[in-house]
C-alpha positions in Angstrom: -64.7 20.9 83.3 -62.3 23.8 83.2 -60.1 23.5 80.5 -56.1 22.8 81.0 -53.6 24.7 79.5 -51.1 23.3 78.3 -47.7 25.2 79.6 -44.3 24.4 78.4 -41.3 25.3 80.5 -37.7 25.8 79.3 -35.0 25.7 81.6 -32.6 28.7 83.3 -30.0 27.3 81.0 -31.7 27.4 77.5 -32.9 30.6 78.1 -30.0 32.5 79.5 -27.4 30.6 77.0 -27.4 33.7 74.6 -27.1 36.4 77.0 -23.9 34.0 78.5 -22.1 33.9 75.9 -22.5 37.2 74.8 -21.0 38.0 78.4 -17.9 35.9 78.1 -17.6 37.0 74.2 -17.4 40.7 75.9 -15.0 39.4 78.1 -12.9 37.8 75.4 -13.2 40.5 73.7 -11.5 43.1 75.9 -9.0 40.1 76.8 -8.2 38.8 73.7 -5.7 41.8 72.9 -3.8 41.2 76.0 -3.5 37.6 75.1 -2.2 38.6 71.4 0.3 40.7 73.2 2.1 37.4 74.6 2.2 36.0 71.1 5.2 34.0 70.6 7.6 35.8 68.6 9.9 34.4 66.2 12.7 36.5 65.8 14.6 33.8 67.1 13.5 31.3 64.9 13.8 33.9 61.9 18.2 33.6 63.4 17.3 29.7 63.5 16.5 29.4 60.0 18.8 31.9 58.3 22.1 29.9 60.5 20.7 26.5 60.0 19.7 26.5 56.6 22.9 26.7 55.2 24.7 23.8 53.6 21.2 22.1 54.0 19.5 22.7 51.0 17.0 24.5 53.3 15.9 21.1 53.7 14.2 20.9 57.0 15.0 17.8 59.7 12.0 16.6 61.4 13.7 17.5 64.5 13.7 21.4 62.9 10.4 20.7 61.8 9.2 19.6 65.9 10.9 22.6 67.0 9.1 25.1 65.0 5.5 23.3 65.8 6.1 23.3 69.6 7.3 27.3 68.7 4.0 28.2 66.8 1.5 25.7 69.1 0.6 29.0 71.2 -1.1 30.7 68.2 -2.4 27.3 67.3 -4.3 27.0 70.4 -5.9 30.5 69.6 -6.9 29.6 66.7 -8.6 26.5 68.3 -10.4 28.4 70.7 -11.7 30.6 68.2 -13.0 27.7 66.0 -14.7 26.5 69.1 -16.2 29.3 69.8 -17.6 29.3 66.1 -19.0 26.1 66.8 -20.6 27.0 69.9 -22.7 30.0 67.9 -24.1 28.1 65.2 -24.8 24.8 68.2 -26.8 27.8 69.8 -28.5 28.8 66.7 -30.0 25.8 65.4 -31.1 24.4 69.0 -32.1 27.7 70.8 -36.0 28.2 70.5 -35.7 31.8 71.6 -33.0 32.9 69.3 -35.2 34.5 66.7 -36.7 37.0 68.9 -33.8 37.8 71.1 -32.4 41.3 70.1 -28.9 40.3 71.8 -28.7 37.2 69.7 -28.5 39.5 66.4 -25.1 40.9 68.1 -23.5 37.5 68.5 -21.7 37.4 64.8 -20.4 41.3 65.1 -19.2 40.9 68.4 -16.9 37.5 67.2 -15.8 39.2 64.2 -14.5 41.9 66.2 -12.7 39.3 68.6 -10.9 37.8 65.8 -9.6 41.2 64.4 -6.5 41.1 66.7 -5.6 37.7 65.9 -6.0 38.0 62.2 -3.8 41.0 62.5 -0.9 39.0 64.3 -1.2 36.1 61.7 -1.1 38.2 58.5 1.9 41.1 59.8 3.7 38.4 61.3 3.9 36.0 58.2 4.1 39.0 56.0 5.8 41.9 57.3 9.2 42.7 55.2 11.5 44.1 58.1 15.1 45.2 57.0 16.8 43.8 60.4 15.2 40.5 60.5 16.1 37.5 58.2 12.9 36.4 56.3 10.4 34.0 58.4 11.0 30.9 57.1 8.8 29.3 54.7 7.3 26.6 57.2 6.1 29.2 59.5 5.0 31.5 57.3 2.6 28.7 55.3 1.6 27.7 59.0 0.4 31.2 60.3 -1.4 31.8 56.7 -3.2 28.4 56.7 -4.4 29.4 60.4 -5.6 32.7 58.4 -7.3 31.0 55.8 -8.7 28.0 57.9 -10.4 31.1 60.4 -11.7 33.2 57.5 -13.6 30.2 56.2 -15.1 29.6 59.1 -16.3 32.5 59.9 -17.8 33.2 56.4 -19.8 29.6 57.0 -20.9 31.6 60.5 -22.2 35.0 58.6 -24.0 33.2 56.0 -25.8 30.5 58.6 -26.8 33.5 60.7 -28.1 35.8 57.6 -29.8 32.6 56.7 -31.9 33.4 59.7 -32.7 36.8 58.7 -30.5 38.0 61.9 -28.9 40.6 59.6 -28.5 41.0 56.1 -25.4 40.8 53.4 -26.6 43.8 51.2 -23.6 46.2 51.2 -26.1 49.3 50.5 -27.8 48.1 54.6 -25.8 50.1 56.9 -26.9 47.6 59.5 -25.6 44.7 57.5 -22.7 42.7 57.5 -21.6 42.4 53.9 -17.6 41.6 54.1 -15.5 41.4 57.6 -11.5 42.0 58.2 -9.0 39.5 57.9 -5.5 40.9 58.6 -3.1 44.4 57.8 0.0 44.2 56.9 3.1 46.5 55.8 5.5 45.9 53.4 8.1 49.0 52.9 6.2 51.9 52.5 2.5 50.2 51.9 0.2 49.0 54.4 -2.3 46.6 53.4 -5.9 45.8 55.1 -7.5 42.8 53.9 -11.2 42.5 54.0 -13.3 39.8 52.7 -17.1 39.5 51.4 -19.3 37.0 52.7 -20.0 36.2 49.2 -20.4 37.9 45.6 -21.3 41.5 46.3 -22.2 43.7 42.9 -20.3 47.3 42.9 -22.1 49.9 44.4 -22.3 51.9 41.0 -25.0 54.1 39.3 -24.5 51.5 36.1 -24.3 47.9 35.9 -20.5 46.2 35.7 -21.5 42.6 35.7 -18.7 42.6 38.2 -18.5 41.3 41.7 -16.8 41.6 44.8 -14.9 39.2 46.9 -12.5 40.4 48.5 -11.0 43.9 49.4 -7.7 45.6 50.1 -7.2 49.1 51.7 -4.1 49.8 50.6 -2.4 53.2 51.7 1.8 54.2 51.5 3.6 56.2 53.8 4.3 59.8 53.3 8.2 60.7 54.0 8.7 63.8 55.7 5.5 64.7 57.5 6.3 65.2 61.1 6.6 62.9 63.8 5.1 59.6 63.5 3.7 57.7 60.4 1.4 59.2 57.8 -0.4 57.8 54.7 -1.9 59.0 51.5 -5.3 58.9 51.2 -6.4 55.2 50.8 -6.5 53.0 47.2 -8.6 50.1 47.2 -8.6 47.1 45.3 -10.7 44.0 44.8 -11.1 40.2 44.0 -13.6 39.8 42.0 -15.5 37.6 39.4 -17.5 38.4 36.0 -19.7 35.6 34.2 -18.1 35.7 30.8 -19.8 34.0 27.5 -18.0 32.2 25.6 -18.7 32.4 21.5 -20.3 29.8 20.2 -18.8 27.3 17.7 -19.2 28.5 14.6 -19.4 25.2 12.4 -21.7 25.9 9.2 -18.7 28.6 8.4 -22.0 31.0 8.2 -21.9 32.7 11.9 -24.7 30.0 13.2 -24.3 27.2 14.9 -25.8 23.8 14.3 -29.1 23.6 15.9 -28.0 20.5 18.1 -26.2 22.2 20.7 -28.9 21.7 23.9 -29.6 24.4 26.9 -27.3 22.6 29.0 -24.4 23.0 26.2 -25.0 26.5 26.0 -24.9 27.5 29.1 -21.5 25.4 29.6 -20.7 28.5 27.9 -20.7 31.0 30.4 -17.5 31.1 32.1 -17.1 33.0 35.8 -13.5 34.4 35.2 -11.5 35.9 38.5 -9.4 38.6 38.0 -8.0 41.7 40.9 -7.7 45.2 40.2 -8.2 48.3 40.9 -11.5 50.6 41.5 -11.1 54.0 40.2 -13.7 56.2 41.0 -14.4 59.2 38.4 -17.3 61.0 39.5 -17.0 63.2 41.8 -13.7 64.0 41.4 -12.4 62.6 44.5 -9.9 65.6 45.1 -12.8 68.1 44.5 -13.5 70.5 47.2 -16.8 71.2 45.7 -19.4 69.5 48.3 -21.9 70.1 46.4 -21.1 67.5 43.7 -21.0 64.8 46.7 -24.4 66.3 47.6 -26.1 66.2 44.4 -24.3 62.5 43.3 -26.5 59.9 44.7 -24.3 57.3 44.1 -20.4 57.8 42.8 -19.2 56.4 38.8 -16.1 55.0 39.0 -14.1 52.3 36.8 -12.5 48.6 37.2 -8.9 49.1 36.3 -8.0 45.0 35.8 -4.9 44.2 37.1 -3.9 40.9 36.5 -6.7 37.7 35.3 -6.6 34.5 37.6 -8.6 32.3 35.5 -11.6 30.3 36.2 -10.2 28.9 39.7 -11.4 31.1 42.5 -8.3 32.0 44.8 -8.2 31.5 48.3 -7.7 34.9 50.1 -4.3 34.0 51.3 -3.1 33.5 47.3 -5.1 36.3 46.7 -3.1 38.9 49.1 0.0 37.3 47.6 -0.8 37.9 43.9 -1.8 41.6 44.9 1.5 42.1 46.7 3.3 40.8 43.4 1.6 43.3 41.2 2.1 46.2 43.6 5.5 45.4 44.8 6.6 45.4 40.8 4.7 48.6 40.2 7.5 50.0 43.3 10.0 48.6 41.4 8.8 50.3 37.8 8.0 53.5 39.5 4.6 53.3 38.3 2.9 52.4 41.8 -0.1 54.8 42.5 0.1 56.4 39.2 -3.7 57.8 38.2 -4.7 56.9 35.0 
């Protein structure tokens, strides 16, 4: 008797679900800009505020409060979509057979990370741009486009990991091919303009030498030259980082003879190490980055530089919303003192 072979069919829909969606994210993609464009704007609600406000405590009427949601329920229905769309990826991911060997799959995470860039953008210069003709966006709106910031970086963090998970790509910064942090908004206040990037999780420096330190977040911060022609220039870029560092505590010293009593368990001493967060600056110190000597680039495999700390946020880890504000509150005083973008 001839042997049967057992043959398992999957259907047109399983099997083209990748390839689909990668189609209508190209599509999104090249659309998504346009629909940004028709963003509401709330210049009028910025006159709203500034007119209403007064002789109300700033106090907002939930008649105030309805008009401003029905205002910002455009950009709320992006974010939405979005979210869905992040849904839809990982739905595909767990239940698609295929997924593991298709080479167009892989492209799925870098494709949606570049949809969102325009959106991001919109949230974070319109809840944080400083313009001189404008009263300040109110505080409602302003907390409503950030949370829609924060809410979409978080999700899309989940999506990276879930996918490296899968070996699709990997989260090693030194992998040119990887996909170790993603961007999350620019903005400009005055002279600076800031681009936010964030770390799918706790990336070590890039240094010839251990730090202990890690990365979490990223800004690009560059200022505007005055008097260069035409147009908007800026200085070479600074950059500057959330990050974390496992700090151990001392021990207890109870004889009063630098040792410790001999009860204190594993589990009490490593209740010792402490992960502190803290944002500063990274400095790099070798090769002189205004040398016009190649050949020290050529002959430095990999570049010394040095954390310049900033300001220490405890053991809470920030969301990157407080984050960008905390940086902006050290930079913006540095303006004030003059002392902004001094090299040390």
């Amino acid at each position: 008797m001839a042997n049967t072979e057992h043959v398992e069919f999957t259907s047109p829909c399983e099997e083209n679900e990748a390839s689909q969606s990668l189609t209508e994210l190209e599509t999104n993609t090249q659309t998504f800009e346009e629909r940004n464009a028709m963003a509401p704007s709330f210049d009028d609600e910025r006159c709203f505020l500034a007119e209403g406000a007064e002789g109300t405590g700033n106090t907002l009427s939930c008649q105030d409060t309805r008009m401003m949601d029905e205002k910002i329920s455009p950009t709320e229905r992006q974010l939405e979509y979005l979210m869905n769309k992040a849904d839809e990826f990982q739905t595909q991911l767990l239940w698609s057979r295929d997924c593991l060997q298709n080479y167009r799959f892989a492209h799925v995470v870098p494709m949606f990370l570049q949809t969102c860039q325009p959106y991001f953008t919109y949230l974070e210069s319109t809840a944080r741009n400083a313009n001189p003709l404008h009263p300040p966006l109110s505080a409602y709106i302003r907390a409503q486009l950030l949370q829609f910031s924060q809410q979409l970086c978080s999700r899309l963090e989940q999506l990276v990991l879930l996918y490296a998970s899968f070996s699709l790509f990997s989260l090693e910064e030194s992998d040119p091919l990887s996909i170790s942090h993603f961007y999350i908004g620019q903005c400009q206040i005055g002279s600076m303009k800031l681009s936010i990037f964030r770390y799918c999780c706790p990336t070590p420096f890039l240094a010839s030498a251990s730090t202990g330190l890690y990365k979490r977040m990223r800004w690009n911060v560059e200022r505007e030259i005055e008097g260069e022609g035409e147009g908007q220039t800026y200085d070479s870029a600074e950059f500057y980082f959330l990050c974390c560092e496992d700090v151990i505590e001392a021990a207890d010293d109870k004889d009063g003879d630098g040792s410790c009593e001999e009860e204190n368990t594993k589990t009490e001493r490593e209740s010792r190490v402490e992960r502190i967060w803290s944002i500063g600056q990274w400095v790099q110190t070798y090769p002189d980055p205004e040398t016009e000597d190649i050949n020290d680039w050529v002959l430095c495999s990999v570049p010394c530089g040095q954390y310049k700390q900033l300001l220490c946020l405890g053991s809470e880890e920030p969301s990157s919303c407080i984050a960008t504000d905390c940086l902006l509150g050290v930079l913006l005083s540095q303006e004030t003192d003059g002392t902004f973008g001094t090299k040390t």
